[in-house]
Structure formats: C-alpha cells, structure tokens
N, CA and C of each residue as an Amber inpcrd file, in Angstrom:
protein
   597
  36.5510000 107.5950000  95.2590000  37.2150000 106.4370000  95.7730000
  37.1510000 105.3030000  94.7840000  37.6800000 104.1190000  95.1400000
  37.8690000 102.9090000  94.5430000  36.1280000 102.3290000  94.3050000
  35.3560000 102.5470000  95.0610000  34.0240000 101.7790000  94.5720000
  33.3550000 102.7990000  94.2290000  33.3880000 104.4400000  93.9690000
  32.4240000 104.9580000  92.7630000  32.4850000 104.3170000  91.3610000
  31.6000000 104.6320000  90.9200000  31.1260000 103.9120000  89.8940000
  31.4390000 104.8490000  88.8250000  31.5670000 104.7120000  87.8110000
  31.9680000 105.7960000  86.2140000  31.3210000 105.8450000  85.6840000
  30.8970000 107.0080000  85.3440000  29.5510000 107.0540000  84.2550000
  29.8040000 106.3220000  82.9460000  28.8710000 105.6800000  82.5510000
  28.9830000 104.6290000  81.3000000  28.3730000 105.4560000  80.2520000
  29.2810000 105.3800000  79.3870000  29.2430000 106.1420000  78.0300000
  27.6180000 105.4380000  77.0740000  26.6590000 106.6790000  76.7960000
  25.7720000 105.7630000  76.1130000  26.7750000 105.5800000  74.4910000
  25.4740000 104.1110000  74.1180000  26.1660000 103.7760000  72.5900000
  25.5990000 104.5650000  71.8400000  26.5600000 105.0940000  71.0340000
  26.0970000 106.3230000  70.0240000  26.4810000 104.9930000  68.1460000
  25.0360000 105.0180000  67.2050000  25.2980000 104.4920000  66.1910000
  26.4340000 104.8420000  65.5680000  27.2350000 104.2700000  64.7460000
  28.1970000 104.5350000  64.1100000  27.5320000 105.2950000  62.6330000
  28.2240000 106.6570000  62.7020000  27.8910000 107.3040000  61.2870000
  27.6200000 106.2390000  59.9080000  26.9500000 106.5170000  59.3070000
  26.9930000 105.4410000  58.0870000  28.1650000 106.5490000  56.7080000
  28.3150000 105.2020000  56.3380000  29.7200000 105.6540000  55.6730000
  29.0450000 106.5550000  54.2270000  29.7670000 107.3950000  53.7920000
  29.4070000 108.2930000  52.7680000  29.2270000 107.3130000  51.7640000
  29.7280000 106.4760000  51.1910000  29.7980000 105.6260000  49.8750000
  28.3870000 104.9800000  50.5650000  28.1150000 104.3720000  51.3000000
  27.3430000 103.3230000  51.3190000  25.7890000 104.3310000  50.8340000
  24.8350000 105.0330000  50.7860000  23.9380000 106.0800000  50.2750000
  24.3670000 106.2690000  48.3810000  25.9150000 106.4270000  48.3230000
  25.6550000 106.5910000  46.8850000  25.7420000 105.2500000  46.0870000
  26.3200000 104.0280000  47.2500000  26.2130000 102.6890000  46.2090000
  24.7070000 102.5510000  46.3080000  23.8380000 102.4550000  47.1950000
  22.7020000 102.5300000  46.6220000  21.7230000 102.8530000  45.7030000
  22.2530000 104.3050000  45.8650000  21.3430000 105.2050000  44.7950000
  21.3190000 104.4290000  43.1540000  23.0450000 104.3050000  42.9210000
  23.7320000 103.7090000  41.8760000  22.9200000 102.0950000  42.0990000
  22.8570000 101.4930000  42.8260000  21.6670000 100.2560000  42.4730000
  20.7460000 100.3890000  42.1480000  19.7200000 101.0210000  42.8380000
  18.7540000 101.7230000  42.6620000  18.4970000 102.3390000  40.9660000
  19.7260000 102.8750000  40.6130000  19.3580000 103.3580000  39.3410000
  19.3220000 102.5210000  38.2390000  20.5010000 101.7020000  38.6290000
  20.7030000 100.3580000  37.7960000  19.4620000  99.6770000  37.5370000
  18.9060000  99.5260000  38.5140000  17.5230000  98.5290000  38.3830000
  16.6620000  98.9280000  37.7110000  16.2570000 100.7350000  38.0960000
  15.6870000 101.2180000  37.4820000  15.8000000 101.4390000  35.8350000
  16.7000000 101.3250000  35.3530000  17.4610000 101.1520000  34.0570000
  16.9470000  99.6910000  33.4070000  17.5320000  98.8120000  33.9240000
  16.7380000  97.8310000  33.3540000  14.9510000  97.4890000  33.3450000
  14.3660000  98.0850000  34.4840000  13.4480000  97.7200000  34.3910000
  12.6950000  98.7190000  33.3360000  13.4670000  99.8340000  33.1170000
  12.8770000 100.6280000  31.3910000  13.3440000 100.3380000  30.3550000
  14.3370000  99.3210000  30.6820000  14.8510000  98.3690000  29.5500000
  13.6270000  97.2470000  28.9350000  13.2910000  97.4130000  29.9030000
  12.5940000  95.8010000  29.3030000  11.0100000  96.3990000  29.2120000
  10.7810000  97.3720000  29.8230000   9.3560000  98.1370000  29.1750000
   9.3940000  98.3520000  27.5980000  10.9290000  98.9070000  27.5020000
  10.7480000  99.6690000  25.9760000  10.4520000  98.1090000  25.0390000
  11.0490000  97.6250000  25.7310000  11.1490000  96.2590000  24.8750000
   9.9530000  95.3970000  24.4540000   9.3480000  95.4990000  25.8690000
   7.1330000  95.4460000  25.4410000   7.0690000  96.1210000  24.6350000
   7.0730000  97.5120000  24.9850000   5.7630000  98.5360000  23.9790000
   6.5870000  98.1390000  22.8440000   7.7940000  97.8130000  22.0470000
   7.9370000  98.2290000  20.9550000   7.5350000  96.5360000  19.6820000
   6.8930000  95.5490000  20.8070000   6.0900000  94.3080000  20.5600000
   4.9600000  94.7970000  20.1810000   4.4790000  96.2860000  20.4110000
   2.6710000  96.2270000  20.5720000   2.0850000  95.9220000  18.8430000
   3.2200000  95.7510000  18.0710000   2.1270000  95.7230000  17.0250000
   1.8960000  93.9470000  16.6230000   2.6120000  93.7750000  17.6190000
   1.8520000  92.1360000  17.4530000   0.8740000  91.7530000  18.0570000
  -0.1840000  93.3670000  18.3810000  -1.3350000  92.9400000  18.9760000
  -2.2500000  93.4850000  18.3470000  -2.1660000  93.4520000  16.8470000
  -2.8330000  94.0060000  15.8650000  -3.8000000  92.6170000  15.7650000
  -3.2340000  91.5750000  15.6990000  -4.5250000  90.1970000  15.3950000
  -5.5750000  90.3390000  16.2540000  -4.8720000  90.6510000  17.9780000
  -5.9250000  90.9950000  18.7650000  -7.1660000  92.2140000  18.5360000
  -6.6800000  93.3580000  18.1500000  -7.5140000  94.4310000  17.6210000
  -7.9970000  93.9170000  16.4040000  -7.7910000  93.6030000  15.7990000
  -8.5290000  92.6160000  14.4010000  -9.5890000  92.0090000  15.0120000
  -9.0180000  90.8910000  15.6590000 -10.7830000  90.1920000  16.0100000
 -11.3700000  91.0360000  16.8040000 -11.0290000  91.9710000  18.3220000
 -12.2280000  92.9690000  18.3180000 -13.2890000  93.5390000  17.7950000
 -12.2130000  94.4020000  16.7010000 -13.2900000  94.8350000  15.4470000
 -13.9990000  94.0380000  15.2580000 -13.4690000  93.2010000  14.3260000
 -14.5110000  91.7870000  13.9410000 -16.0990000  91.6080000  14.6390000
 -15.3570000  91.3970000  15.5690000 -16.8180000  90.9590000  16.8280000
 -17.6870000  92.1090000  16.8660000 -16.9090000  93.9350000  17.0940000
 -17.4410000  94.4670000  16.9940000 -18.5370000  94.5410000  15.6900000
 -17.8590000  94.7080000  14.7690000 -18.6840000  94.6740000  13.3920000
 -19.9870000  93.5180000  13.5450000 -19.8700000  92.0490000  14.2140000
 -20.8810000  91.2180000  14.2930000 -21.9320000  91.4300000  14.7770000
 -21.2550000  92.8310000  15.8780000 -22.3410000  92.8110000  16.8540000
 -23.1100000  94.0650000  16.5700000 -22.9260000  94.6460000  15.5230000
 -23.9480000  95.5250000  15.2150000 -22.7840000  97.1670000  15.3120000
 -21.8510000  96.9510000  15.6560000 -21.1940000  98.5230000  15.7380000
 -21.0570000  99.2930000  14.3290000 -20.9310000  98.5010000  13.1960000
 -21.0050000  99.0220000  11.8640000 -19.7610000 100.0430000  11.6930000
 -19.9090000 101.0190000  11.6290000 -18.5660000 102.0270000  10.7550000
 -17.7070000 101.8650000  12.1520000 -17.9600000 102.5620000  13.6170000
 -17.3110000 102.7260000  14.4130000 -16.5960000 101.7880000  14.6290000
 -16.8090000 100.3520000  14.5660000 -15.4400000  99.5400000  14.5470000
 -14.7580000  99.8150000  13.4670000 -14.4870000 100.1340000  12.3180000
 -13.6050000 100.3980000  11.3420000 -13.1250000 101.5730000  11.5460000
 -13.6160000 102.6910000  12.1840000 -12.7880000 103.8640000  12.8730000
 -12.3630000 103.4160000  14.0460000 -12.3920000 102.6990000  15.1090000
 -11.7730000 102.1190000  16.1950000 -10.7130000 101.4170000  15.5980000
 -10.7340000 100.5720000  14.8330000  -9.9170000  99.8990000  14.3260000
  -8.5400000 100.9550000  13.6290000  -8.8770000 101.9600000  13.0390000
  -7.6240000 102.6970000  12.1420000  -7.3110000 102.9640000  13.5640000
  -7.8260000 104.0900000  14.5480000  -7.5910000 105.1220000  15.0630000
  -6.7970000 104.0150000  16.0800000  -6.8250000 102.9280000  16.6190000
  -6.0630000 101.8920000  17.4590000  -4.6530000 101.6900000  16.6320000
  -5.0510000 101.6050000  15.5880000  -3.3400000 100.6000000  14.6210000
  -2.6680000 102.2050000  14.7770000  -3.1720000 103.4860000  14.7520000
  -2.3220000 104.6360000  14.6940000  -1.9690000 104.5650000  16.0260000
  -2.2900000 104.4400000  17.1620000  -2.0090000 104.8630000  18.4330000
  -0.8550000 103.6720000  18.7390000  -1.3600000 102.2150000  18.4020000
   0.2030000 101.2300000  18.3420000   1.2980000 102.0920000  17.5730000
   1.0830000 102.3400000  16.5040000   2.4140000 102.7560000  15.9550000
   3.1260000 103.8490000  16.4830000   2.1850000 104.7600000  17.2820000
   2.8530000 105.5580000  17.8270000   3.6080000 105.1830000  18.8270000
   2.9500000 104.2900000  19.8550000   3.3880000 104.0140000  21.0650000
   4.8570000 102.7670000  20.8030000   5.1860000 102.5000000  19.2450000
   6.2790000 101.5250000  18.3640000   6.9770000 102.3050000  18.4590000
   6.7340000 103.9800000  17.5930000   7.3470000 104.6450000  17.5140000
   8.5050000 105.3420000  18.7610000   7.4850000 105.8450000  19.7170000
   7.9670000 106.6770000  20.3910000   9.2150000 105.5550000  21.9970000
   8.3460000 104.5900000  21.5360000   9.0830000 103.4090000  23.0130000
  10.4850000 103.4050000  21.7200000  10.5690000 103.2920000  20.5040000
  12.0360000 103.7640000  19.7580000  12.8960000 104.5470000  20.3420000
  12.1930000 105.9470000  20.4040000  13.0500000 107.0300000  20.2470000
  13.1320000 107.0450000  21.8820000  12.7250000 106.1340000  22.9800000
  13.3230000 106.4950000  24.4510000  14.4480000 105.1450000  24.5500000
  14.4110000 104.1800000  23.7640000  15.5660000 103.3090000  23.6540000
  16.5080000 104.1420000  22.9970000  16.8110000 104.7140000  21.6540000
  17.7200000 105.6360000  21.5150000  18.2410000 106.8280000  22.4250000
  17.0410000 107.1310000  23.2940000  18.1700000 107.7350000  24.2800000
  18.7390000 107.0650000  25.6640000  19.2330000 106.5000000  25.4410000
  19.9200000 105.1440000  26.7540000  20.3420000 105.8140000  27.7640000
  21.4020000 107.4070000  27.4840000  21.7160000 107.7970000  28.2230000
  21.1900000 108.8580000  28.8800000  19.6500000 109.1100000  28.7560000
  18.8250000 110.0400000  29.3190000  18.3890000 109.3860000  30.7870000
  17.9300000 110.5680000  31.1910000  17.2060000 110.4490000  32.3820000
  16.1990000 109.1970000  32.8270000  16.7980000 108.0780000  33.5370000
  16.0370000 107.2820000  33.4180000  14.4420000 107.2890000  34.2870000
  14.3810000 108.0030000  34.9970000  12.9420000 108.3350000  35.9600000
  11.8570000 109.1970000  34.9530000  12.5630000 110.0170000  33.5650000
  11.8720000 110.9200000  32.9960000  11.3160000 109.8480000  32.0110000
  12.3000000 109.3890000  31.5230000  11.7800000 108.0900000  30.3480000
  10.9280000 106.8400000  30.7620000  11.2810000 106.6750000  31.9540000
   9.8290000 105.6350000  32.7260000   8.4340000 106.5650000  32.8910000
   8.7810000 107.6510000  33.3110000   7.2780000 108.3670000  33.3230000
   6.5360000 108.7940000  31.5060000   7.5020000 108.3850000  30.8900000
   7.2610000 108.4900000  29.4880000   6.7070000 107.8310000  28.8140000
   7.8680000 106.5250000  29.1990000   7.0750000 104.9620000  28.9620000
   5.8330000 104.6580000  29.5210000   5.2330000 105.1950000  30.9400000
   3.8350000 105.4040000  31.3290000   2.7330000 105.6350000  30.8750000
   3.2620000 106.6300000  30.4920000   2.5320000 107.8130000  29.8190000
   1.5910000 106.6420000  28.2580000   3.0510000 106.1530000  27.6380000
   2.6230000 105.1790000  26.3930000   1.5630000 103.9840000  26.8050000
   2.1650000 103.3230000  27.8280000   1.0340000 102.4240000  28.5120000
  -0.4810000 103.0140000  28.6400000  -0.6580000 103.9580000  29.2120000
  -1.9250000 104.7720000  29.2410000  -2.6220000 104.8790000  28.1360000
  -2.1260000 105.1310000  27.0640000  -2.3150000 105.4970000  25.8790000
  -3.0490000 104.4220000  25.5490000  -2.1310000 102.8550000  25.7010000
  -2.2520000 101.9330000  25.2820000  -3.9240000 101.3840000  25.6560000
  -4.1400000 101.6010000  27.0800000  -5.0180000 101.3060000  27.7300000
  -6.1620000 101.7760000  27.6900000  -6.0410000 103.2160000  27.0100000
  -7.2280000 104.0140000  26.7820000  -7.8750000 103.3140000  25.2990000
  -6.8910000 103.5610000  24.4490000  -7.3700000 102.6210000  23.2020000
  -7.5860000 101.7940000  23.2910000  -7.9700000 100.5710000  24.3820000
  -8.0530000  99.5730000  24.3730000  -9.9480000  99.4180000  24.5070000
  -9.9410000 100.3920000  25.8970000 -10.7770000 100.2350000  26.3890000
 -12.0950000 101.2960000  25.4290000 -11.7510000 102.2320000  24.6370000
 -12.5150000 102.5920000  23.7130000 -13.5280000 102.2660000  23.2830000
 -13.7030000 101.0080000  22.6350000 -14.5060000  99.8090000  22.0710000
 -15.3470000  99.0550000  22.8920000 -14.6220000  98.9300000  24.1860000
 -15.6960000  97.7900000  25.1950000 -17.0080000  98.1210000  25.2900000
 -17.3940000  99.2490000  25.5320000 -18.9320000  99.7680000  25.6700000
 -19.6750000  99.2330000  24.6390000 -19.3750000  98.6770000  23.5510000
 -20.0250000  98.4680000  22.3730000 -20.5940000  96.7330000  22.6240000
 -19.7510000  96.2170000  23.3070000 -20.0260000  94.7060000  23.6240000
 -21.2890000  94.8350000  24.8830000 -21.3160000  95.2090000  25.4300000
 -22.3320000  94.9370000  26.6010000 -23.5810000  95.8700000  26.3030000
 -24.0210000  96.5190000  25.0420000 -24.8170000  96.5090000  24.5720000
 -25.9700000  95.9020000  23.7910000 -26.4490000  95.6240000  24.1860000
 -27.4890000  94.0280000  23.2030000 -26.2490000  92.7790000  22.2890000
 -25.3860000  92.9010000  23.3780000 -24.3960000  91.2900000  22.2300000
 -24.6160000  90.6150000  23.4370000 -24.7020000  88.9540000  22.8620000
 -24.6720000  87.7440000  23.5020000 -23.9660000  87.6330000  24.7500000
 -23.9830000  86.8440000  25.5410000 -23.5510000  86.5870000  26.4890000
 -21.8980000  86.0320000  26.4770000 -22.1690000  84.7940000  25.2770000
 -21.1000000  84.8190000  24.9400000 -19.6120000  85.5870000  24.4770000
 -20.3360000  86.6610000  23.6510000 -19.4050000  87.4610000  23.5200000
 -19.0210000  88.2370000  24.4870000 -19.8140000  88.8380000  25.6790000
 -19.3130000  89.4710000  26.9900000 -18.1510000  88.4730000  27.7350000
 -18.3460000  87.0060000  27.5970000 -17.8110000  86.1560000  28.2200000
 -15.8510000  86.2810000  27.5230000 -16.2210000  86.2200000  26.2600000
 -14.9040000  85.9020000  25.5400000 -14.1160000  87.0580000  25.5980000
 -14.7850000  88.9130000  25.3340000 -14.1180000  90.1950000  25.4320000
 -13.4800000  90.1190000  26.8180000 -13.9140000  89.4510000  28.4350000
 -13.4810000  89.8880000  28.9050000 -12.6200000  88.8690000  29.6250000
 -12.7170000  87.2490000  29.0360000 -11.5710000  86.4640000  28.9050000
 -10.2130000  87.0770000  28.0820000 -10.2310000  87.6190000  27.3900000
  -9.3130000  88.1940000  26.1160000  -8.4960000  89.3970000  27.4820000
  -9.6280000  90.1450000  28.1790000  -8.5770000  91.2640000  28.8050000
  -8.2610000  90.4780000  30.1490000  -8.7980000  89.4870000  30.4660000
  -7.8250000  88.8050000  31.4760000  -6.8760000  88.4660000  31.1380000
  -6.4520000  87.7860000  30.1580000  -5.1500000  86.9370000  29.4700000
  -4.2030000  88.3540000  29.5430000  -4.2620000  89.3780000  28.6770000
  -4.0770000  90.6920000  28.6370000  -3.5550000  91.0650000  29.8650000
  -3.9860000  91.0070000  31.1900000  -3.6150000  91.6570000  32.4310000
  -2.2690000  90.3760000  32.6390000  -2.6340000  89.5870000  32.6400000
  -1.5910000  88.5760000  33.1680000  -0.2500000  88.6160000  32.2830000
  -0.4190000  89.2300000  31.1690000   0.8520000  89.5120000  30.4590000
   1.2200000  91.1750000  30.8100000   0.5230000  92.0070000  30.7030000
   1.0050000  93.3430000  31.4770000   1.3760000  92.9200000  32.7190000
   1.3610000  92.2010000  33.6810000   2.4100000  91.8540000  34.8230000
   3.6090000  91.7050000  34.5870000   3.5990000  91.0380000  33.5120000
   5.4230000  90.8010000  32.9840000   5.8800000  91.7650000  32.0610000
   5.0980000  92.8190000  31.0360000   5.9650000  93.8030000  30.2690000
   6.0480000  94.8500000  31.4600000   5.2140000  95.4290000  32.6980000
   5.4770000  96.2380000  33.1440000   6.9800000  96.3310000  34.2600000
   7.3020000  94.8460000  34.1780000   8.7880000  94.8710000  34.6440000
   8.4420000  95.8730000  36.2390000   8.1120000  94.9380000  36.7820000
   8.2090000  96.1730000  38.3290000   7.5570000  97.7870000  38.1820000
   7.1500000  98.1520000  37.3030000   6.6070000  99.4160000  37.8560000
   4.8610000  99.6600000  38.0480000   4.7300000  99.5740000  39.0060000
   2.9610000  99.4210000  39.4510000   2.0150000 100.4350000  38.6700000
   3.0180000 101.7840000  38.7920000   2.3520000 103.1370000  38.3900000
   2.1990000 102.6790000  36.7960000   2.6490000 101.8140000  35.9150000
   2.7570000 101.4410000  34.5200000   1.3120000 100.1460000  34.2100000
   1.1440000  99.4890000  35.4930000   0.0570000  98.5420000  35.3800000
  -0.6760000  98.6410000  35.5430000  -0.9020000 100.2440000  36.0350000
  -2.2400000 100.5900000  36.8660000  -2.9020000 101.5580000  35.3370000
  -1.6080000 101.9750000  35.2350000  -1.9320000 103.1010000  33.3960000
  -2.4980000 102.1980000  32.5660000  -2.1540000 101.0340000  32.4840000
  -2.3290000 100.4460000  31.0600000  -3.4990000  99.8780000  31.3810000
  -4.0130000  99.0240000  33.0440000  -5.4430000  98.4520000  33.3120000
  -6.2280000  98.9320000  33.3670000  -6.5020000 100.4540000  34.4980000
  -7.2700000 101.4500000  35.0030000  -8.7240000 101.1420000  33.7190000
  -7.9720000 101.8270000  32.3630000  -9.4430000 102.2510000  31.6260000
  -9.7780000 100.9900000  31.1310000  -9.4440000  99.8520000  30.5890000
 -10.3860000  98.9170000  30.2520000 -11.0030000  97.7970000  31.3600000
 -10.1360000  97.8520000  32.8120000 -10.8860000  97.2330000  33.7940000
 -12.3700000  97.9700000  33.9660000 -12.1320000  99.5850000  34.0270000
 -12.9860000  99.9150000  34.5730000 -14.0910000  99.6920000  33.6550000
 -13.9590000  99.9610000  32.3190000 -14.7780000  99.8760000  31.0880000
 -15.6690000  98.3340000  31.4880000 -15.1330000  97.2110000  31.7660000
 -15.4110000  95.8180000  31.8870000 -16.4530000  95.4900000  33.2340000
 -15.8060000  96.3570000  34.3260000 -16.2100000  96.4420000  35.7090000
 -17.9610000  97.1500000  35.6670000 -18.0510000  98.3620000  35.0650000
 -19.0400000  98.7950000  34.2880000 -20.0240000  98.0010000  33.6810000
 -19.1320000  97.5810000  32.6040000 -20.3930000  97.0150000  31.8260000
 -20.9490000  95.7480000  32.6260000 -20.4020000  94.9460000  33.0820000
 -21.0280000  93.8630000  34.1000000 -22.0000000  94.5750000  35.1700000
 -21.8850000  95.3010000  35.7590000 -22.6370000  96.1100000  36.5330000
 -24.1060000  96.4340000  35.9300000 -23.6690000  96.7150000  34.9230000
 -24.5920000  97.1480000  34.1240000 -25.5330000  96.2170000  33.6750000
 -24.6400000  94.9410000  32.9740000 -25.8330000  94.0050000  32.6930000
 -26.5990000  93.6780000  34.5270000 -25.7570000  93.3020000  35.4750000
 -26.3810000  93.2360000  36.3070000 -26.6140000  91.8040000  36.5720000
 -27.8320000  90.8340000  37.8490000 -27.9330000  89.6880000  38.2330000
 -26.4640000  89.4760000  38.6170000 -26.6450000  88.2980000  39.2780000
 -26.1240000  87.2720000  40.0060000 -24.3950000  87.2620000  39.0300000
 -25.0290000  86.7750000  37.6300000 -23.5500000  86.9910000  37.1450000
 -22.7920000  87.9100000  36.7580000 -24.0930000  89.5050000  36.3120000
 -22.7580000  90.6600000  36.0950000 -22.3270000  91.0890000  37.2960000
 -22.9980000  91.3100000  38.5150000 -22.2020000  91.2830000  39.8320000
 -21.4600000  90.9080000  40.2840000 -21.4260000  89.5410000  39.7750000
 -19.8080000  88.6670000  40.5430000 -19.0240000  88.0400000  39.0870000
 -19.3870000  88.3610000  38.2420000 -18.1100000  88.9830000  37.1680000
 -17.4850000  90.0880000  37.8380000 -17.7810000  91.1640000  37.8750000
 -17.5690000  92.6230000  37.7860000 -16.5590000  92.4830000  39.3310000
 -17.4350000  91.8240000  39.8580000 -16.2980000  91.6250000  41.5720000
 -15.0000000  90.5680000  41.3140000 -15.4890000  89.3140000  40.5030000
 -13.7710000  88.3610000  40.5800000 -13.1180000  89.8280000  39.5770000
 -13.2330000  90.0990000  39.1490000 -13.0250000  90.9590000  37.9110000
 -11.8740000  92.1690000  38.5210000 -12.4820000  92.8950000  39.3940000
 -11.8870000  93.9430000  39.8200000 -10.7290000  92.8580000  40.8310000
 -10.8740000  91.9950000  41.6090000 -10.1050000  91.2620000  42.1360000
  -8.9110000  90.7440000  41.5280000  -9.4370000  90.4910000  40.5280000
  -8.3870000  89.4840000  39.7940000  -7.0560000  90.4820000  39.1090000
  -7.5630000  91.8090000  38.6460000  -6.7570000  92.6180000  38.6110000
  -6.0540000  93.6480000  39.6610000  -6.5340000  93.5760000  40.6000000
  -5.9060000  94.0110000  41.7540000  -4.8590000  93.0970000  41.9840000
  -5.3980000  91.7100000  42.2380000  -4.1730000  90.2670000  41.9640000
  -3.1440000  91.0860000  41.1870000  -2.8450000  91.1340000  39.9640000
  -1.6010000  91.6730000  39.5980000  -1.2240000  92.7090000  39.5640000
  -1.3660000  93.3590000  40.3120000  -1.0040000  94.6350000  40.9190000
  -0.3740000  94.6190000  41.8430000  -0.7290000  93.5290000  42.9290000
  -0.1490000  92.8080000  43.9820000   1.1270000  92.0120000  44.0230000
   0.9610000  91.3260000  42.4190000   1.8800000  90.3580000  41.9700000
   3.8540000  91.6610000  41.8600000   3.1700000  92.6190000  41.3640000
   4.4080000  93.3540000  40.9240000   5.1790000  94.0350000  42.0480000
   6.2340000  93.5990000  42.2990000   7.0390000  93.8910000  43.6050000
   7.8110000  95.5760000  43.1000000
C-alpha cells in the first residue's frame, strides 16, 4: 500500500578512480627522486670533511694514539673518496631505479658512519676531559647537519648515526659519574631528536 515503507538502499563508497593510485605512486616517486637527489648531492660534499678528520687525527695523535691515527686517518680519506666516488656513479644513473639507488646511497652513509666512529674509542681512554667534551661537541654539530643531507630518509640517519652515537653513548658510560651518565643520556636523546626531526 501507500504507507509501506521501501527499503533504503545502503551507501555503498564510490570506487576510487584508476588514475587516482597511479598519480600517487608517480608523486610518491617524484619525491622519492628528489630526495636521492639531494643525498647524492651530500655524499659527493664528503670530502670537505677531510679538515674535520684532520683535526681528529690530530687530537688523536695528542692523545697518545701514535701510528693508529695515521692509519685511521689514510684508511678514512680512502673510504670518503669512495663514498665521492660511488654517490658519482648513482647520479650518473638518473634513470635507474630510484628505491635501489637510495638503498645504495644508505648503504654509503653507513660506511660513512662506521669510519667515523672507528677512532672514538681512542678519546675516552686516559684523554682529558676536555677533549671528551669537544669529540663529542664535534659529533653533535655533525648530527644536526645529517638531518639536512639525509633529505627525509630516516633509514639513511639512523646508518650514518647508529655507530658513532653508539661509540660516544659507550664511552660516557664508561667514564661513568654524574657526568658520563647524563652525557651519554642528553646524548642518546639529542639524537633521537633528529630522527624525530625527519618527516
């Protein structure tokens, strides 16, 4: 009759349109593109961080390391040039795989980070206070600029910090008291901070 009621159609979402998934992807890649744009564009700066490995050594040598800073020292300027080298040859390929060449560019960061952190053990061995103070002012400054070459990729900030935070985190521990404890804690904090920072 006139007052039954009609079953009411439920609302069914509207399909999402085929293009709209591949304009994404295509953003998505875009971004991703630049943001290994501007990695290659760090690592292939790293040898302007030869002054920095210079005074390391240096300090190292002051502080009693003797030959091993002058083998830290070559075996570092070879691992920059490589990591000059090779962030080259993934800018020459522009039109490669850009997810393979970010895990590449990673890969170089790591590298970077391992050589970095090589040497630290040598400072928190019978050297001054001062000098613990200044090595690990030097890798703070250091983290706050890997926020900006790693251009958005976390997995790249975590490669390049991981071994000399931990190296730093360590040795404060190690010296121990009141101040290697809460070094070693703003410490691990402060680099978590930019880890946080990278969207």
């Amino acid at each position: 009759g006139e007052g039954a009621s009609r079953p009411v159609a439920s609302a069914q979402p509207l399909p999402e349109h085929p293009s709209t998934e591949a304009h994404e992807a295509d953003v998505q890649r875009r971004v991703d593109a630049r943001c290994l744009e501007n990695m290659l564009l760090w690592l292939r700066r790293t040898l302007f961080l030869v002054p920095l490995g210079l005074l390391w050594a240096w300090l190292a040598w002051e502080n009693g390391a003797g030959a091993w800073a002058l083998a830290w020292f070559a075996a570092w300027v070879g691992t920059q040039a490589h990591v000059y080298w090779t962030a080259g040859q993934l800018q020459a390929e522009a039109n490669g795989d850009v997810q393979l060449s970010i895990a590449r560019a990673t890969r170089l960061y790591w590298i970077g980070g391992v050589a970095h952190a090589a040497l630290l053990p040598q400072f928190f061995f019978g050297t001054s206070i001062e000098t613990k103070l200044g090595i690990s002012l030097l890798l703070t400054t250091l983290s706050g600029a890997t926020v900006i070459s790693c251009s958005g990729i976390r997995r790249a900030y975590v490669a390049v910090m991981l071994p000399p935070t931990a190296m730093v985190v360590a040795g404060w521990l190690w010296h121990g008291g009141v101040l290697g404890y809460g070094l070693a804690f703003l410490y691990t904090l402060g680099t978590a901070g930019g880890l946080t920072a990278i969207s």
